[in-house]
C-alpha positions in Angstrom: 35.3 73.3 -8.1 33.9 74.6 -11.4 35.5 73.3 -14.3 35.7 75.8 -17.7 35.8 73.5 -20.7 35.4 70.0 -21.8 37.5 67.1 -19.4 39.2 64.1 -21.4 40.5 61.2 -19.0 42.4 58.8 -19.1 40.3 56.6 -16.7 37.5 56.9 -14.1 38.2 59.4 -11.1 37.6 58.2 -7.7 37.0 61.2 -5.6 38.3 60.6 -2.1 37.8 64.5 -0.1 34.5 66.5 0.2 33.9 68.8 -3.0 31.7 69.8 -4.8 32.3 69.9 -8.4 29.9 72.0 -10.7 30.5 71.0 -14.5 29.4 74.3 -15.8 27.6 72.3 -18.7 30.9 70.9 -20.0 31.4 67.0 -20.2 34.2 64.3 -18.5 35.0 61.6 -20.8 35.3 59.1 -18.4 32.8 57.9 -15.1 33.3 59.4 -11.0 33.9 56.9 -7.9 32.6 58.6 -5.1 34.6 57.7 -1.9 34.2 60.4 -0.2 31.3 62.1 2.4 29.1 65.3 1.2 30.2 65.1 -2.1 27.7 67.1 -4.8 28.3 66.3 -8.5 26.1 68.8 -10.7 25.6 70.2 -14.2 28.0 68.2 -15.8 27.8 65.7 -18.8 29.1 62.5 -18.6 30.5 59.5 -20.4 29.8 56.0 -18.6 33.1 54.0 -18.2 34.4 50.8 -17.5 35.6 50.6 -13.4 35.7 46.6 -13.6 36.1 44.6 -16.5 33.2 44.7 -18.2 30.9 47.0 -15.8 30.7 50.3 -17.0 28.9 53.5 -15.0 28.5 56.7 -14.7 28.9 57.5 -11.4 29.4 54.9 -8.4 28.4 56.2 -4.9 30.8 53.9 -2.6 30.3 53.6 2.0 29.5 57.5 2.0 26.9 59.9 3.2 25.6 63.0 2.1 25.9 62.6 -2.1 24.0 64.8 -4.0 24.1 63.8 -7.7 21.8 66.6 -9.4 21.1 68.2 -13.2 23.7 65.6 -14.5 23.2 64.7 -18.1 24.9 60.9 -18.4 24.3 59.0 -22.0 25.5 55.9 -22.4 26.6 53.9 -25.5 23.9 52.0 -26.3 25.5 48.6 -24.2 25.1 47.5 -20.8 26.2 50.4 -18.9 25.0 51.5 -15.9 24.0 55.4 -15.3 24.3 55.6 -11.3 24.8 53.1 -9.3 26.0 52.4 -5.1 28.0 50.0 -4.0 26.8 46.1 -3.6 27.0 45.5 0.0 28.1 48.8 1.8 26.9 49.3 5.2 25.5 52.9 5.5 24.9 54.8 2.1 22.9 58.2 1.8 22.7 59.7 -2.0 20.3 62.4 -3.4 19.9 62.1 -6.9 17.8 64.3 -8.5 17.6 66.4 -11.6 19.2 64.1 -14.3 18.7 63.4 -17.3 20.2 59.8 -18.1 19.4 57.8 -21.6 20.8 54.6 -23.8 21.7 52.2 -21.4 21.4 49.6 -19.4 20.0 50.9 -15.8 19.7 54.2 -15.5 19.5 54.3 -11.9 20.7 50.9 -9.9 20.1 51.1 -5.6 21.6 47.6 -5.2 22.7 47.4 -1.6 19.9 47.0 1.1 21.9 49.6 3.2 21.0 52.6 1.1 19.3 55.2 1.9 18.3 57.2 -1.1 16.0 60.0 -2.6 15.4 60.0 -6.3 13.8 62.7 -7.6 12.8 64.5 -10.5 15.1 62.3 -13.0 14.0 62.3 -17.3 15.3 59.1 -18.1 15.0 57.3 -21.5 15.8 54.5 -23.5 17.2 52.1 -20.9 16.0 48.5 -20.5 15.7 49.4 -16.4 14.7 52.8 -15.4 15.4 52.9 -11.5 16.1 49.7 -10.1 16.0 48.9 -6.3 17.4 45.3 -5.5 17.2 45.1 -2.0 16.7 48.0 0.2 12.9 48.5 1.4 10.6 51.1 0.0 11.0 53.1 3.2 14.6 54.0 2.5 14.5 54.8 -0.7 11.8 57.8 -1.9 10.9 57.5 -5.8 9.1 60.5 -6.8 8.5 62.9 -9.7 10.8 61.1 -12.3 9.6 60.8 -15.9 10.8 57.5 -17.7 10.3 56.6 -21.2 10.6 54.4 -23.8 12.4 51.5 -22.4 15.1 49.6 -24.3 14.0 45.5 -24.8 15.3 43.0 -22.5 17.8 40.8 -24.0 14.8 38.0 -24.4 12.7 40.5 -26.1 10.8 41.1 -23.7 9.5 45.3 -22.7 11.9 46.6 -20.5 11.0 47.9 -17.2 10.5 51.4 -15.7 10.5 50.9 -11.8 11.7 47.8 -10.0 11.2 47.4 -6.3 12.3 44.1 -3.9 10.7 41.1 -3.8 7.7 41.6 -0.7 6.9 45.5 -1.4 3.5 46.2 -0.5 0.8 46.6 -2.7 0.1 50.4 -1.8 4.0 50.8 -1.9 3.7 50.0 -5.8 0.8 52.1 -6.0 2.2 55.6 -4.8 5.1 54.6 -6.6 3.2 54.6 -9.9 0.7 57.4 -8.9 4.0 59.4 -8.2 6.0 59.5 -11.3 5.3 59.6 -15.4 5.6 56.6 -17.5 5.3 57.4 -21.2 5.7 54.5 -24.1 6.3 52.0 -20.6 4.7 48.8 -21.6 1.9 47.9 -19.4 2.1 45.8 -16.3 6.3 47.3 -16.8 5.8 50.5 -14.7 6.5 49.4 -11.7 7.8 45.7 -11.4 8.3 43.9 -8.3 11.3 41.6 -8.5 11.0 37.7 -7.5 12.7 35.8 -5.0 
């Protein structure tokens, strides 16, 4: 599915059969659900939205295999939005997200399940007070490589926002690669890759 011109919704679309759907450069006005297996999301700009009350995000990758999420440009509002995000607590998660440029928000990238498997790749992200944030799952599921994050936003106790976070009992040359692997620019230091306590 390519779509030819701008897309104004009403609410977020949950996506519930294989597509793929190529934005052509044009923008959706509201977030995706993805609820559906092998679903690619590319080239398109998009608006973070509210799915709960008071949880806004860009995309959402839900129990499903196969996502691709590439060359995406998702900007937020400047509040406590969240760029692309899984599920809390699915069971068997695979997403590919690679390409994107995300900015002005709250996580750019969240992996908050410890049953996701992910790749993140190649991602410019900017002004956010968390730049890709893994809760749970171990460093062996989820690849970090090749992004470029900068500038993050203050936490809301003033304190430098952070560009990588990685569970609680990562492994010191884990943190390393992960560092030696991707660009940090205006990242305070000590906040390029942050291991999360218990």
């Amino acid at each position: 599915m390519i779509l030819n011109g701008n897309v104004t919704l009403s609410s977020h679309v949950n996506i519930t059969r294989t597509v793929t759907i190529d934005g052509n450069g044009n923008s959706l006005s509201k977030g995706l659900q993805i609820s559906a297996n092998d679903v690619v999301i590319e080239n398109a700009s998009i608006t973070p939205s509210e799915f709960y009350p008071g949880w806004f995000y860009g995309i959402m990758v839900g129990d499903v295999t196969g996502v691709v999420i590439r060359n995406n440009v998702i900007t937020g509002n400047n509040s406590d939005e969240i760029g692309i995000s899984d599920i809390t607590g699915n069971s068997n998660a695979e997403i590919t997200i690679t390409g994107n440029t995300i900015s002005n928000l709250w996580t750019a990238i969240l992996i908050d399940s410890a049953n996701t498997d992910a790749t993140v790749t190649g991602n410019n992200i900017n002004d956010a007070k968390h730049g890709i944030y893994v809760s749970q799952a171990p460093t062996a599921d989820v690849s970090i490589s090749s992004n470029t994050i900068s500038n993050p936003k203050a936490l809301s106790d003033g304190s430098a926002g952070d560009a990588i976070s990685v569970p609680n009992g990562t492994l010191a040359a884990d943190v390393t690669a992960i560092q030696t692997n991707n660009t940090f620019t205006g990242v305070a230091s000590g906040k390029e890759v942050v291991v999360l306590q218990p």
